[in-house]
C-alpha positions in Angstrom: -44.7 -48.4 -2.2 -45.1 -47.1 -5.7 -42.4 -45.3 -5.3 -40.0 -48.0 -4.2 -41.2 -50.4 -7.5 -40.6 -47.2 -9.6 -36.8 -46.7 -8.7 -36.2 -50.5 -10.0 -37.5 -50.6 -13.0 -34.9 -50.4 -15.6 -34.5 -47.0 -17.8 -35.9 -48.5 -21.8 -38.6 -50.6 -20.2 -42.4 -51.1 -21.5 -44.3 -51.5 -19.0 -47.9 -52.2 -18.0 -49.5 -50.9 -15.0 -52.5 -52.9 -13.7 -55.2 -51.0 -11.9 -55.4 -50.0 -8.3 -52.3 -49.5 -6.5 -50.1 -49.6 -9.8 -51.6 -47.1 -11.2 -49.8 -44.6 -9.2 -46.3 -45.8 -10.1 -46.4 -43.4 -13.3 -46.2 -40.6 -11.1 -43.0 -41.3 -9.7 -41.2 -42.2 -13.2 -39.0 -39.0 -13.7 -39.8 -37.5 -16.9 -36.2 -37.5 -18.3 -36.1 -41.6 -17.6 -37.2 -43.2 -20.8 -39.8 -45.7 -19.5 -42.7 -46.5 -22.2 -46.3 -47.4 -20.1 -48.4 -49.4 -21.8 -52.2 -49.7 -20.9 -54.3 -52.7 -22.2 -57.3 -50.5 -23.5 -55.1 -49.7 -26.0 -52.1 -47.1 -25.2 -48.3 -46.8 -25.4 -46.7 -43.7 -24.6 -49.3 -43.6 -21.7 -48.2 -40.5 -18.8 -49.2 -39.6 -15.6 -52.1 -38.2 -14.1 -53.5 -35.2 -15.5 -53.4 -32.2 -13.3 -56.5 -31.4 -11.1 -58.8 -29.9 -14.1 -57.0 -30.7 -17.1 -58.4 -34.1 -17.5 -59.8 -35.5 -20.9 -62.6 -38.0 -20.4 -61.6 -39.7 -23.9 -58.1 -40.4 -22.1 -58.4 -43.2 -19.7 -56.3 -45.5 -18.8 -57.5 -49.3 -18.2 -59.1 -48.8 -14.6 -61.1 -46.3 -16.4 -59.3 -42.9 -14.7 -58.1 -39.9 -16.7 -54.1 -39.9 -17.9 -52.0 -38.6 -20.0 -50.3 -39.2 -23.2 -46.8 -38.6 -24.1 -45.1 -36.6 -27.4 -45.0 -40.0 -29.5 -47.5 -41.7 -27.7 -50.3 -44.3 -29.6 -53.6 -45.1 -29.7 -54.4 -48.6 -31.0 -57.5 -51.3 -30.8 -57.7 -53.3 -27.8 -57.3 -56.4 -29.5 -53.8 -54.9 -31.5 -53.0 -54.2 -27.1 -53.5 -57.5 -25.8 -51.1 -59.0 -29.2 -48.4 -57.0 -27.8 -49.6 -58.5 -24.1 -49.8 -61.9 -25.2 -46.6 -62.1 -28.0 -44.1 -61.0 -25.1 -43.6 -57.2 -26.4 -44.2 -56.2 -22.5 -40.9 -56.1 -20.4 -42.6 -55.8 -17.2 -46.1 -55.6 -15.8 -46.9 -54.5 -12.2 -49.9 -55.6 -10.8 -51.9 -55.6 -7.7 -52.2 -59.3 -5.8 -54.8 -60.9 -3.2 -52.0 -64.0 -2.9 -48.5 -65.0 -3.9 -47.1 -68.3 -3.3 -43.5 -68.7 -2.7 -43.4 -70.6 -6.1 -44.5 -67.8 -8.0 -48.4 -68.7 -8.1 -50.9 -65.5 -8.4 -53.9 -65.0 -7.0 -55.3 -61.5 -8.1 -58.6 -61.9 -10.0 -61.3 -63.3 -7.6 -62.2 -64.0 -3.6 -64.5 -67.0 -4.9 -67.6 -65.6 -2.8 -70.8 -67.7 -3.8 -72.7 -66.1 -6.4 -69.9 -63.3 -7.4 -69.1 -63.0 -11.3 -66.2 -61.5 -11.1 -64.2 -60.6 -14.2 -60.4 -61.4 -14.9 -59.9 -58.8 -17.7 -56.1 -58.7 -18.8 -54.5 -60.4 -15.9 -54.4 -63.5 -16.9 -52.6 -62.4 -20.3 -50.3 -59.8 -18.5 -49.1 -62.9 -16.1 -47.9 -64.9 -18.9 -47.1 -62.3 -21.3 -45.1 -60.1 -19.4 -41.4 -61.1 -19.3 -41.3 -60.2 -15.5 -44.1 -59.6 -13.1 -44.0 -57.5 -10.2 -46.5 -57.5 -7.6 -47.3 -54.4 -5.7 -50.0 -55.3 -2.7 -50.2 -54.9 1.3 -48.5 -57.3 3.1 -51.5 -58.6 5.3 -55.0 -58.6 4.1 -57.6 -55.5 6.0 -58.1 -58.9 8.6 -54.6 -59.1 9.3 -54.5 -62.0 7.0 -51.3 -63.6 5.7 -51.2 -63.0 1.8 -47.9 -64.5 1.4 -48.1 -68.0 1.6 -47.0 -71.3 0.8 -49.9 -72.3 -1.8 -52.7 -70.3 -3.1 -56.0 -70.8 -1.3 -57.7 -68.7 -3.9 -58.4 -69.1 -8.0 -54.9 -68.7 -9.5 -54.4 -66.0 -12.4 -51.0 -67.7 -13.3 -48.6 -70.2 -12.4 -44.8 -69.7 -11.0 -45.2 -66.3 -12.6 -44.3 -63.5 -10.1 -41.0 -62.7 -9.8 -41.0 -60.1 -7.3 -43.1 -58.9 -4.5 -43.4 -55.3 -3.2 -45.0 -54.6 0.4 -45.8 -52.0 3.1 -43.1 -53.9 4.7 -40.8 -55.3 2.4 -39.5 -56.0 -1.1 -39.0 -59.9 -1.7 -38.0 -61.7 -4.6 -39.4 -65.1 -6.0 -36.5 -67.2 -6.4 -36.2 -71.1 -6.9 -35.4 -71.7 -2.9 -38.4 -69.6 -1.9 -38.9 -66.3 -1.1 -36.0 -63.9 -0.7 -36.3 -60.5 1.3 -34.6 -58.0 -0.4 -35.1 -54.9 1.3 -37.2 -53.9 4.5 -39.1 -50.7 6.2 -36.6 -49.2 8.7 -36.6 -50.7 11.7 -38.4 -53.8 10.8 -36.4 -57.2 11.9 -36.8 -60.8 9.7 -38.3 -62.2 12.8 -41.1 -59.7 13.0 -41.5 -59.7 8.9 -41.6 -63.3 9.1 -44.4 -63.3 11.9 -46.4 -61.0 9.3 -45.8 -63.9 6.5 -47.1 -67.6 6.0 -44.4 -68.6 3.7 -40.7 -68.9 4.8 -38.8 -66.2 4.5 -35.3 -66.7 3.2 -32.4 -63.2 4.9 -31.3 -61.1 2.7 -28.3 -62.0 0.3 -24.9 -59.7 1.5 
């Protein structure tokens, strides 16, 4: 899956990965493609994983794992990181998702159990910020779940602000009709993606 969203994002990008899941897209970015990652705890120039041993424990990315930095890579304050988050500096930002609605809607911060606190850190900013938003996520919740759906049943991080969607099972885009499969797994038919999915799902543009 990372490896899929890593072959589409455009060669001069900054990018934020979100924790989870998108972490693991850095490791697929060739080193001669000039991508710039971006973390929110206050990086640019942000690399992959370190290899097994090498890693520096005052080198973490925002999920709080080891990385690496780049030749002409930054260290900033986190405040300086969410600026550049919230002023539109960010081309892209992949992020993991509990829900998408076929408008765009987000649901990636909280499962609203009773008593939880849970904490949205840099989502929020990262939804709106971000000139496109890609969400990286399973296709069916661990309960087999639909988490592609026509509205949001859980708190929203953001409003009409995903604009693609990447899958076990498929890529779809976000588009004004609804969403759009762009791609599938081998073998995988629109009937049987669609019985997988709440939402409509529109076939593939030729």
């Amino acid at each position: 899956m990372a490896a899929r969203l890593a072959r589409d994002i455009p060669d001069g990008s900054y990018v934020n990965l979100g924790i989870g899941m998108p972490v693991h897209v850095a490791q697929f970015l060739a080193p001669e493609r000039e991508v710039v990652l971006h973390s929110e705890n206050g990086i640019l120039g942000m690399g992959g994983p370190p290899a097994p041993g090498a890693e520096d424990l005052d080198l973490i990315n925002a999920g709080k794992h080891p990385t690496t930095l780049l030749p002409g890579g930054a260290f900033f304050h986190h405040a300086d990181s969410f600026a550049m988050m919230r002023g539109g500096h960010l081309d892209l930002c992949v992020m993991g998702g509990m829900q998408v609605a076929d408008n765009g809607d987000l649901a990636n911060w909280s499962l609203a159990r009773p008593g939880e606190a849970p904490a949205v850190g840099g989502a929020m900013d990262l939804a709106v910020g971000a000139r496109r938003v890609y969400i990286l996520m399973e296709h069916n919740s661990k309960h087999g779940a639909a988490k592609l759906l026509r509205r949001c049943t859980l708190p929203l991080t953001g409003r009409a602000v995903v604009d693609r969607v990447y899958t076990d099972l498929a890529v779809i885009d976000v588009t004004p009709e609804g969403f759009r499969v762009r791609d599938t797994v081998p073998g995988l038919s629109l009937a049987e993606l669609q019985a997988r999915t709440e939402a409509p799902l529109l076939a593939p543009q030729t």
